[in-house]
N, C-alpha and C positions, 0 to 999 in steps of 0.2 A: 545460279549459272544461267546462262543465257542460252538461247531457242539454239545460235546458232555454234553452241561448242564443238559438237562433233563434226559440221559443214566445213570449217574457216579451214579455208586452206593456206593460209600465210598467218603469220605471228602479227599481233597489232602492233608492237612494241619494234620492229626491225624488216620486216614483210619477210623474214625465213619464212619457208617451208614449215609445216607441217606436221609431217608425213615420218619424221622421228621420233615423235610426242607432241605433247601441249600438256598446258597447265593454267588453272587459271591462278591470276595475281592476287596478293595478299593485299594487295594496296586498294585498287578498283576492279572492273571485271572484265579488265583486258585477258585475253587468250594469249597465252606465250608459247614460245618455244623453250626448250630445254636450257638453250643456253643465255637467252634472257631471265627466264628462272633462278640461275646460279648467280646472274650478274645481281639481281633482285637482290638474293638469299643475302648477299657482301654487304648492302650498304645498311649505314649507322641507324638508322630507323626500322630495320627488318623486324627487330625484336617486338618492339611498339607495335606495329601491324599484326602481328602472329597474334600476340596477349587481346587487343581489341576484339581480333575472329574469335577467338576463344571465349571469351567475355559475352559475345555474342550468343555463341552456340547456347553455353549453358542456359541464356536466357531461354531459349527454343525460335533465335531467329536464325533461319538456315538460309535464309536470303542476304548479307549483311554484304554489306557493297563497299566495305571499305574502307579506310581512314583517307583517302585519296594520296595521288600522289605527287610529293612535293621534288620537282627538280630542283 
């Protein structure tokens, strides 16, 4: 996670606000908002990036930046 997760006051993904949540992305380590989160959650590769972090963790990498993301 990044120095500045708790600072960013706009979404990297759309410049929302905030100040309703954040989340960071499963893909890289963009800061989202909520509702770029759920847009995330929808698309066909969502599953693949979950499985990757996980695959990650167990390793003991708690830094893993992502499978990036493909538009």
């Amino acid at each position: 996670m990044g120095d500045d997760f708790f600072t960013k006051k706009r979404c990297d993904r759309c410049g929302a606000s905030l100040a309703g949540g954040r989340i960071l992305s499963m893909y890289n380590e963009d800061v989202l908002c909520l509702e770029c989160k759920r847009k995330e959650a929808e698309r066909p590769d969502y599953r693949e990036a979950v499985e990757a972090d996980h695959r990650e963790i167990r390793k003991g990498n708690y830094n893993f930046k992502g499978i990036g993301l493909k538009r």
